[in-house]
C-alpha positions, 0 to 999 in steps of 0.5 A: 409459509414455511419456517425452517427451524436450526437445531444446535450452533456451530461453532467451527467451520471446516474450510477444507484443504485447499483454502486460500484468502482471497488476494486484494487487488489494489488499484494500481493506477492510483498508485502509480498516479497518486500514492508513490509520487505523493506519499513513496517519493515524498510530495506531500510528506518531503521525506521519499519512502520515510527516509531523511537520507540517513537509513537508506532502509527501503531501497537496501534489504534492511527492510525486505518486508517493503523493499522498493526501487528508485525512480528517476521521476513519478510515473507520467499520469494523465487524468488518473491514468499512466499515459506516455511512457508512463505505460511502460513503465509500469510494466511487470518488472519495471521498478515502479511495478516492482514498487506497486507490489511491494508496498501492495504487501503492507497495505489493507482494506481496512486501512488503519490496520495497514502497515503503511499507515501504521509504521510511517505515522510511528502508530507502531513505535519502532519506525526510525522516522515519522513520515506523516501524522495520522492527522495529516489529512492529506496522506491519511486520505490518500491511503484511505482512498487507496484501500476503498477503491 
């Protein structure tokens, strides 16, 4: 049996000139289906988007990082899945798509280092509102469930 010996360490790794990170592609159905009509337009939190009504902030350009649309309803979901009109409505363009890959931006796979848990929970203290409670198990397992599928 052979034994491969490696001489010397190294410390730095050269990526070359056209590196990228790769994109994380979040689940889209539950997003649709569980995190906007839950946690975006307030089932679980009774506070839509963090706001009580008095900021108005994710549905103005006051917070452009998470900019989002207003829906008249939640996304019509059926065992998981966008059914009926639902399906166009997640569209490309439509605002729940819109909605998708905004607050796709502030999530992570590693989910406590997300900005959607760290601001709504005032994790990070310059929030306006507290929209849920890192021990709100209900929300903290919707976005822990999110970054995992």
């Amino acid at each position: 049996m052979a034994t491969a010996l490696i001489s010397g360490s190294c410390t730095t790794v050269d990526p070359g000139p056209n590196f990228q990170l790769p994109t994380i592609q979040f689940n889209a159905n539950y997003f649709f289906c569980v995190v906007e009509p839950q946690i975006i337009m307030g089932g679980l939190t009774k506070t839509p988007c963090g706001d009580n009504g008095s900021h108005g902030c994710h549905y103005s350009d006051k917070v452009p990082e998470m900019a989002l649309e207003q829906l008249a309803q939640p996304v019509e979901c059926a065992g998981g899945v966008p059914v009926g009109q639902g399906v166009s409505d997640t569209a490309s363009g439509t605002p729940a798509a819109n909605n998708y890959a905004s607050v796709s931006d502030q999530m992570n796979a590693i989910y406590t280092t997300a900005p959607i848990y760290l601001w709504p929970s005032q994790t990070i203290s310059d929030h306006p509102v507290m929209v849920f409670s890192t021990s709100d198990t209900a929300v903290v397992d919707i976005i822990k469930t999110w970054a995992s599928l």
